[in-house]
Wavefront OBJ file of the C-alpha trace (Angstrom):
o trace
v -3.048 17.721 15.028
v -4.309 15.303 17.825
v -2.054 11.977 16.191
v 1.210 14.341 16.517
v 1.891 13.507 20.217
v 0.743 9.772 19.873
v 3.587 9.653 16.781
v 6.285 10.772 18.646
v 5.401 8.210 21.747
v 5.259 5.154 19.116
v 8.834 6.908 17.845
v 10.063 6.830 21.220
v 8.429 3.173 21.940
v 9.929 1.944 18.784
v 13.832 3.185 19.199
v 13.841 1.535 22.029
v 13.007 -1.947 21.036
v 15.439 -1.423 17.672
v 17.900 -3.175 19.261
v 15.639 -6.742 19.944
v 14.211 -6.047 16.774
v 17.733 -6.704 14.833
v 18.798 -9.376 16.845
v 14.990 -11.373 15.941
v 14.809 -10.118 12.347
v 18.249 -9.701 10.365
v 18.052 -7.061 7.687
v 15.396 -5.068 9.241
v 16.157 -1.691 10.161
v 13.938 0.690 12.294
v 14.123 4.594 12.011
v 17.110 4.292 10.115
v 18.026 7.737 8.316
v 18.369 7.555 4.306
v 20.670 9.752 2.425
v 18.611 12.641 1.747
v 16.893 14.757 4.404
v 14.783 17.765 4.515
v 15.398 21.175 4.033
v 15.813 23.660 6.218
v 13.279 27.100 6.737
v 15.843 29.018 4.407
v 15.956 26.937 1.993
v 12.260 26.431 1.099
v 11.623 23.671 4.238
v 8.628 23.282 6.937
v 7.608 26.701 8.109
v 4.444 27.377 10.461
v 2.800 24.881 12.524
v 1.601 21.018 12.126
v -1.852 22.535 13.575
v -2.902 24.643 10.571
v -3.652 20.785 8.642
v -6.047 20.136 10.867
v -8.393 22.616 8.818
v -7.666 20.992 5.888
v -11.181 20.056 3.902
v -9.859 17.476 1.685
v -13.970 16.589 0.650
v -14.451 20.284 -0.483
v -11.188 20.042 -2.757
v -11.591 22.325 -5.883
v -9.658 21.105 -8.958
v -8.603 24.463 -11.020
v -6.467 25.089 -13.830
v -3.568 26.183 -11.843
v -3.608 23.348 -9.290
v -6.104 21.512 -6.403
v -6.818 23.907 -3.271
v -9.444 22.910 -0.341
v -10.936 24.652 2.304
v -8.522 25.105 5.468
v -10.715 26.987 8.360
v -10.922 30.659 8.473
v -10.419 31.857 4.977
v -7.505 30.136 4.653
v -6.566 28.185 1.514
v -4.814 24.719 1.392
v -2.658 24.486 -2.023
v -2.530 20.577 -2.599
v -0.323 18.405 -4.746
v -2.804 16.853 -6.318
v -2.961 16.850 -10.045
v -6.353 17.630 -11.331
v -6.546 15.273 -14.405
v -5.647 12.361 -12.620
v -7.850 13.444 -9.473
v -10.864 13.794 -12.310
v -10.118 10.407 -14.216
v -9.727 8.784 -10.362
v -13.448 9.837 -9.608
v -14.845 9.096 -12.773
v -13.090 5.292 -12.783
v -15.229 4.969 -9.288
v -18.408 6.694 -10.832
v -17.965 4.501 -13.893
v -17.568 1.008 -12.160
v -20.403 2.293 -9.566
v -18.437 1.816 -6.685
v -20.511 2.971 -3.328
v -18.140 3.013 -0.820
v -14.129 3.377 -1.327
v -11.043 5.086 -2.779
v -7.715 5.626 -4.467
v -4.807 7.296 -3.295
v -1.672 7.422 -6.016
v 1.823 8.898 -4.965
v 4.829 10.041 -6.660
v 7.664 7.868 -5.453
v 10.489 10.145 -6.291
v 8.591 13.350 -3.921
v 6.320 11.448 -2.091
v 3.308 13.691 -3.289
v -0.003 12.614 -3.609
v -1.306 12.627 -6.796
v -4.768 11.926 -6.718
v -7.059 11.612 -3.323
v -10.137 9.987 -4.568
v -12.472 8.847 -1.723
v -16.155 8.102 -2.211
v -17.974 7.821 0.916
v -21.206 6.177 2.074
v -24.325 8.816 2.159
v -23.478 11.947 4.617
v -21.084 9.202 6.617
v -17.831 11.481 8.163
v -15.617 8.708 7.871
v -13.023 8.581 5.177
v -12.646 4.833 4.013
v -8.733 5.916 3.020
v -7.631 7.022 6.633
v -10.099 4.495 8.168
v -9.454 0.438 8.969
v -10.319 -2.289 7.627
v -9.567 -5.886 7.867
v -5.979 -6.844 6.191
v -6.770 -9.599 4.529
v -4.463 -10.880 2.204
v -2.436 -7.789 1.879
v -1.053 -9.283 4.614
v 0.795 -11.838 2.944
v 2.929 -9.397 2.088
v 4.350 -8.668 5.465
v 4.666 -12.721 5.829
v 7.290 -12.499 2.905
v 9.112 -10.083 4.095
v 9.789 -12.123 7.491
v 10.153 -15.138 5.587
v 12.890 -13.596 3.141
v 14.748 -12.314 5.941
v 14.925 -15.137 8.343
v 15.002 -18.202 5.950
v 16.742 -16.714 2.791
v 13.972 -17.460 0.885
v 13.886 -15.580 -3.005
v 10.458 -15.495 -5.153
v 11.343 -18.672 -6.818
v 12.139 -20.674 -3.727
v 9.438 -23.614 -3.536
v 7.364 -24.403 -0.476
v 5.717 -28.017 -0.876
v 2.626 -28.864 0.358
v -0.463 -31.256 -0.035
v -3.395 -31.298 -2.736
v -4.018 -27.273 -2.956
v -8.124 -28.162 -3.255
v -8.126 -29.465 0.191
v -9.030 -27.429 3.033
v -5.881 -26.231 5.165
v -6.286 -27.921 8.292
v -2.994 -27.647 10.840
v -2.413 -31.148 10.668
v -1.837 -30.625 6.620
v 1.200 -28.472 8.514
v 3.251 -31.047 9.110
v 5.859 -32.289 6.266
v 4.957 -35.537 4.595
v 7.064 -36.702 2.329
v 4.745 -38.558 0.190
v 2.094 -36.408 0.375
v 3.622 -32.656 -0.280
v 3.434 -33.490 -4.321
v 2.773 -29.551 -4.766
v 5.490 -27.118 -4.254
v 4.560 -23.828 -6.062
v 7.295 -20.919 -5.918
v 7.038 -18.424 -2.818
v 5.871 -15.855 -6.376
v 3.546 -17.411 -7.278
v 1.747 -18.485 -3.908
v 1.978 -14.404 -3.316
v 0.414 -13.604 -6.646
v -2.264 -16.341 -6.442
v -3.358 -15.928 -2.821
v -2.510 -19.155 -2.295
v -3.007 -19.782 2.021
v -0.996 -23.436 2.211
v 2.540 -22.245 1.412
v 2.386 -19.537 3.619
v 1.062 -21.351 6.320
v 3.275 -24.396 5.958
v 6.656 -21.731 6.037
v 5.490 -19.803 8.536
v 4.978 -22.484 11.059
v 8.230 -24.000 10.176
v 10.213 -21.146 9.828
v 8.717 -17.784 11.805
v 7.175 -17.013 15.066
v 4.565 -14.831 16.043
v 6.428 -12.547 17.458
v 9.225 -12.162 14.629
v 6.031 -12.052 12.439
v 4.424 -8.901 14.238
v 7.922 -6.963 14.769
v 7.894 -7.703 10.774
v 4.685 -5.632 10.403
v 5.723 -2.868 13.146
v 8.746 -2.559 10.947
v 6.673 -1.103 8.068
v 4.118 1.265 10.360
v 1.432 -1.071 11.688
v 0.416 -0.496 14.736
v 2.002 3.688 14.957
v 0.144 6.194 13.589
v 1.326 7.075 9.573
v 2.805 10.725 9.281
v 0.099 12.524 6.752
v -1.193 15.823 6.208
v -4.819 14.172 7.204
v -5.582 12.155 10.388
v -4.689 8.418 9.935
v -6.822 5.474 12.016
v -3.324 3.652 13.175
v -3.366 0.118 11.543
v -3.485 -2.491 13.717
v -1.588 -6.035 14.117
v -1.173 -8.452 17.630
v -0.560 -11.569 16.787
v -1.269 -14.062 19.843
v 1.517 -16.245 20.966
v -0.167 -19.643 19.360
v 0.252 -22.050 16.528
v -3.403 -21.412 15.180
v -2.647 -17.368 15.889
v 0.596 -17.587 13.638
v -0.759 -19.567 10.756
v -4.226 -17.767 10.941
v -1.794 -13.809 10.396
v 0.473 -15.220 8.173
v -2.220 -16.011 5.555
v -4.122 -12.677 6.094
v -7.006 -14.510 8.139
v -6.933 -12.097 11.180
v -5.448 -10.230 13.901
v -4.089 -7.183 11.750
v -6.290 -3.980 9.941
v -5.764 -1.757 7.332
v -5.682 1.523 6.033
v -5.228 3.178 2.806
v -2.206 5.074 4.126
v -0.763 1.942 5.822
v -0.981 0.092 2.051
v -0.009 3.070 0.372
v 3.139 3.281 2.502
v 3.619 -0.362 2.510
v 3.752 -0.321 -1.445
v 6.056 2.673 -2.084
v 8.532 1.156 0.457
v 9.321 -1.757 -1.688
v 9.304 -0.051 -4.690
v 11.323 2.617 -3.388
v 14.162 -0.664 -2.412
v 13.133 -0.278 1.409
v 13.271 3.387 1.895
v 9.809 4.706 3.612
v 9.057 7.797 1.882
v 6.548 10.429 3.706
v 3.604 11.031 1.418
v 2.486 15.033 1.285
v -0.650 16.026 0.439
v -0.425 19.595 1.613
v 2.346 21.808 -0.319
v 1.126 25.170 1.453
v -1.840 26.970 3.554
v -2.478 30.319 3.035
v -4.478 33.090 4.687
v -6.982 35.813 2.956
v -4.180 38.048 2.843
v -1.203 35.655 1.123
v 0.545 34.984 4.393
v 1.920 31.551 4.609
v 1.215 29.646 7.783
v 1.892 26.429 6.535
v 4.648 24.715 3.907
v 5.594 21.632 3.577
v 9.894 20.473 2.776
v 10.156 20.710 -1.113
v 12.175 17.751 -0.918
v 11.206 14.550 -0.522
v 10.924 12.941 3.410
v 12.691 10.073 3.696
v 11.712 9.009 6.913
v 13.588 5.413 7.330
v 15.199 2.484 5.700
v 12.502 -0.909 6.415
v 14.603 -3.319 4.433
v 17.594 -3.697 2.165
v 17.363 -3.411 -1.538
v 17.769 -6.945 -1.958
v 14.709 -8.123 -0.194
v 12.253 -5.304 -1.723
v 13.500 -6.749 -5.578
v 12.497 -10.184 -4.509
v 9.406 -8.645 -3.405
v 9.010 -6.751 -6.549
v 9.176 -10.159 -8.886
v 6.656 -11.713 -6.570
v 4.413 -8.183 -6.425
v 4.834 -8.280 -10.868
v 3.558 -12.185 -10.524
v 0.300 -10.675 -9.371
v -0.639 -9.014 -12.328
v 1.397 -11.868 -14.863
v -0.057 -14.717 -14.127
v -2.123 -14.041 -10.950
v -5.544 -13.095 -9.218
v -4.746 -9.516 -10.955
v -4.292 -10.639 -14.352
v -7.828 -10.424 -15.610
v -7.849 -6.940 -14.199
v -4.422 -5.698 -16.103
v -5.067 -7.380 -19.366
v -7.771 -7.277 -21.593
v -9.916 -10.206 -23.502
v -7.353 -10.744 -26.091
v -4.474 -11.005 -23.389
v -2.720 -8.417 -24.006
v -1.412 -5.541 -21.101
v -3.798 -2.566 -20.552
v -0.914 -0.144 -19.575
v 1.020 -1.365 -22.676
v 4.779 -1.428 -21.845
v 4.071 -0.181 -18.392
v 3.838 -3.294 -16.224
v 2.901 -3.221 -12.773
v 3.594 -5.068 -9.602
v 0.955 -4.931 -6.899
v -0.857 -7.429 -4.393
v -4.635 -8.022 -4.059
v -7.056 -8.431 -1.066
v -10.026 -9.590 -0.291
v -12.444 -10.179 3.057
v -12.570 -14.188 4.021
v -15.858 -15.603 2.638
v -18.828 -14.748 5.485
v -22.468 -14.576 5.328
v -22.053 -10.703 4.809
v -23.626 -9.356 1.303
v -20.620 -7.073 0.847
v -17.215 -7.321 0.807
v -13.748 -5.232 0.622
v -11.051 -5.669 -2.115
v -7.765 -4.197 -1.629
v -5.235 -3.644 -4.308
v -1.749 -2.161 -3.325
v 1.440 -1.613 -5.949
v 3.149 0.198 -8.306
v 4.362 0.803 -11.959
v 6.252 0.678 -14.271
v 7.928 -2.049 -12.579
v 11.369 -1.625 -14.361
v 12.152 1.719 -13.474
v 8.645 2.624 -10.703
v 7.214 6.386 -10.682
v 4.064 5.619 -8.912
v 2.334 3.887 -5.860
v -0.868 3.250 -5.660
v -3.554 2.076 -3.458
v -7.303 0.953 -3.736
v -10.133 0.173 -1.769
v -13.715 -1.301 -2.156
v -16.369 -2.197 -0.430
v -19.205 -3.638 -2.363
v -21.154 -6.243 -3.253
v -19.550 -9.703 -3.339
v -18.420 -10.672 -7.067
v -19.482 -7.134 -8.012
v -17.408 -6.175 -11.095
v -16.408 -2.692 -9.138
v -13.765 -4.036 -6.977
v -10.298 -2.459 -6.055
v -7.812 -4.348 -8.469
v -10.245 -3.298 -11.791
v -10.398 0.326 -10.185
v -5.992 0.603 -9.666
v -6.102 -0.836 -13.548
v -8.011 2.186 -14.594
v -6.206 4.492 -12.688
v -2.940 3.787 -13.288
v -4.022 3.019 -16.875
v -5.236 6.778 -16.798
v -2.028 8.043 -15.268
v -0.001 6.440 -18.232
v -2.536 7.304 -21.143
v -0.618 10.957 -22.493
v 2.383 8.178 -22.651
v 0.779 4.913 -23.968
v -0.992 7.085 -26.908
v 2.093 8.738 -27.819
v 4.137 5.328 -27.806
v 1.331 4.160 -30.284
v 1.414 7.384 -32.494
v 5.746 6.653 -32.756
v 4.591 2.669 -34.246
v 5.072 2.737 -37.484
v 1.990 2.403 -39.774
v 2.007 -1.388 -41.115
v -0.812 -0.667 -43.558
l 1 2 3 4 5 6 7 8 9 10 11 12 13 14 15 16 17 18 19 20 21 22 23 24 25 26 27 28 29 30 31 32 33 34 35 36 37 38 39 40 41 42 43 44 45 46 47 48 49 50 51 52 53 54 55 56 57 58 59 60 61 62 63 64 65 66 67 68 69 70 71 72 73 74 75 76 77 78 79 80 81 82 83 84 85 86 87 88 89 90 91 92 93 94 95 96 97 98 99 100 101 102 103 104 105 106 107 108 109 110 111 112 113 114 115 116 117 118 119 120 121 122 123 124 125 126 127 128 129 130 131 132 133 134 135 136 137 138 139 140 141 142 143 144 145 146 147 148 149 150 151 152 153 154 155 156 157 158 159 160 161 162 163 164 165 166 167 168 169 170 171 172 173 174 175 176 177 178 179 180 181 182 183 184 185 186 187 188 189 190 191 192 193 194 195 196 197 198 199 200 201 202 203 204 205 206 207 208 209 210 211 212 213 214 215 216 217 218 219 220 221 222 223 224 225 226 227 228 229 230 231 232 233 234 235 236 237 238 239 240 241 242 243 244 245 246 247 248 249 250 251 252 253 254 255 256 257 258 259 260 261 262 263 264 265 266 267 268 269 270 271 272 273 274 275 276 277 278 279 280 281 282 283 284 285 286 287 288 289 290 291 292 293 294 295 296 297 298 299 300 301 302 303 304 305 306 307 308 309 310 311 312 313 314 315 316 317 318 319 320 321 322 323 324 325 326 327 328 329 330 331 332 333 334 335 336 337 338 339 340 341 342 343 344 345 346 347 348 349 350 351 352 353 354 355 356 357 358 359 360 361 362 363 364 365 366 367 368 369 370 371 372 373 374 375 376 377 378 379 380 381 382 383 384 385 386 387 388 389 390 391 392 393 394 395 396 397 398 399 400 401 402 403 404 405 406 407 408 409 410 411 412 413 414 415 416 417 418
């Protein structure tokens, strides 16, 4: 496939930097093997050639009793892991909330394959708004913690004071005050609220913008993402200024976004720092039964990003989001009370800056249960502002579809109090 060559030149780009990279961010770790690796040929690993993906219909994907195939260029067959209930409940959460333009992607963290590969696209438009960029947003924030938990020590209660949270954040509001920084909200809860003044005020104390970018390179941005489909490379250059730093810390610019990118940014904190490949392609067959193409049956573990320490802290601040943050409305219903049941999940939400524009894309990246997590998951949206089909509402009915055959059963065990 034509992003093959450019990954191995970001690899190569990359390894050799590793070294600056530890010395500017402790506890990061770049291209760092994990204990399991792939199989070899005899054993059921990669056989044939990258090439025969580049076929690969994923729009014409047929959901049959015995599995999800597509369309892979001259009567070949592409055997995908996707699960055909999930894919089905996936498109008819999108059809439901009458969302125009957008997508979900949910992976199995323990294989790395792709479970569902919903994408609805604008009118005959080619582009796929889950390999495709968009602007970061708050998602960001995300990366900000990560470089703030490695070069400060911080945890997801550690408190960052600041001034009246209603005012607008200016950079002179930057500067401590003793007097006036009344508010100090945990690191958590500034995550799970969206809240722009604790970030900013940490990261111009504590980071740079170049510690801040390496941060993001760390978990993909700015290489291409090895898929089975072609993969828009997200994007992040921070510029060498105060205004540049505070502006990418808070998710206000100078970093995009893909599906993939969020997808793989999830899984690697809930997999405690481990980037996991995902697979969407098990096998491609010709008219005849030949394989020419099949993926590892193990998992890819492709590096460790950061140690298991940092990605719990970033769990409890991930499960703030949908506790007492901006995804709580979306995870619990009118009464209060969980829509997955005993299933929490952690995640982060995202959300264009407020412009003229009519429309406007959400983001929601995370994963569940949080205790003990199967699943990532990514959304995005792009539709009307305030429209009630936004990305956080569409991961709550996904992964609330995922854990329905377990949530009904876990009700049928209750006893009966009547």
């Amino acid at each position: 496939m034509k992003y093959w060559p450019a990954v191995v030149s970001a690899t190569v780009a990359l390894a050799v930097a590793i070294p600056v990279l530890h010395e500017l961010v402790p506890n990061l770790r770049l291209f760092e093997r994990a204990e399991a690796s792939v199989d070899n040929d005899d054993a059921g690993g990669q056989v044939g050639t990258l090439d025969a993906l580049a076929m690969v219909e994923i729009d014409r994907m047929f959901l049959g009793e015995g599995g999800t195939t597509a369309p892979a260029g001259a009567g070949r067959i592409a055997h995908l892991t996707v699960d055909p209930r999930l894919q089905k409940a996936s498109e008819s959460a999108m059809k439901s909330r009458r969302i125009p333009i957008g997508g979900a992607v949910v992976m199995e963290l323990r294989t790395g394959a792709v479970l569902a590969y919903a994408a609805k696209r604008s009118g005959n438009a080619k582009e796929d708004p889950l390999t495709s960029t968009a602007p970061a947003t708050d998602i960001f924030k995300v990366v900000t913690a990560t470089a703030l938990l490695n070069m400060t020590g911080a945890r997801a209660d550690t408190r960052v004071c600041h001034r009246d949270p209603g005012k607008a954040l200016e950079l002179d509001d930057l500067i401590e005050d003793g007097e006036q920084d009344i508010w100090c909200p945990p690191l958590g809860e500034a995550l799970a609220r969206n809240l722009d003044a604790p970030f900013a005020r940490a990261s111009y104390r504590k980071l740079s913008a170049k510690v801040l970018e390496q941060t993001a390179q760390a978990y993909g941005f700015g290489s291409p993402i090895p898929f089975d489909l072609e993969v828009e490379p997200s994007t992040v250059g921070i510029p060498d200024t105060e205004i540049g730093l505070v502006e990418a810390s808070i998710g206000a610019g100078h970093a995009s976004l893909t599906a993939i990118q969020g997808l793989v940014l999830a899984s690697t904190i809930a997999s405690k720092g481990v980037l996991v490949q995902p697979t969407l392609v098990r096998s491609i067959e010709e008219a005849g039964g030949k394989v020419v193409y099949r993926a590892p049956t193990g998992p890819r573990f492709l590096r460790r990003t950061i140690h298991p320490e940092a990605a719990d802290e970033l769990s409890k601040m991930m499960l703030d989001t949908t506790e007492i943050g901006d995804g709580f409305r979306a995870f619990h219903d009118d009464t209060g009370h969980p829509v997955l049941g005993e299933f929490k999940a952690a995640g982060k939400t995202g959300a264009d800056r407020e412009t003229k524009a009519s429309s406007q894309t959400t983001w929601f990246i995370g994963f569940a249960p949080f205790a003990a997590p199967e699943v990532a998951i990514v959304t995005v949206v792009r539709n009307r502002r305030d429209a009630s089909g936004n990305a956080t509402v569409l991961a709550a009915d996904v992964l609330r579809s995922y854990f329905e055959p377990r949530m009904k059963k876990s009700e049928e065990a209750k006893p009966d109090e009547s």
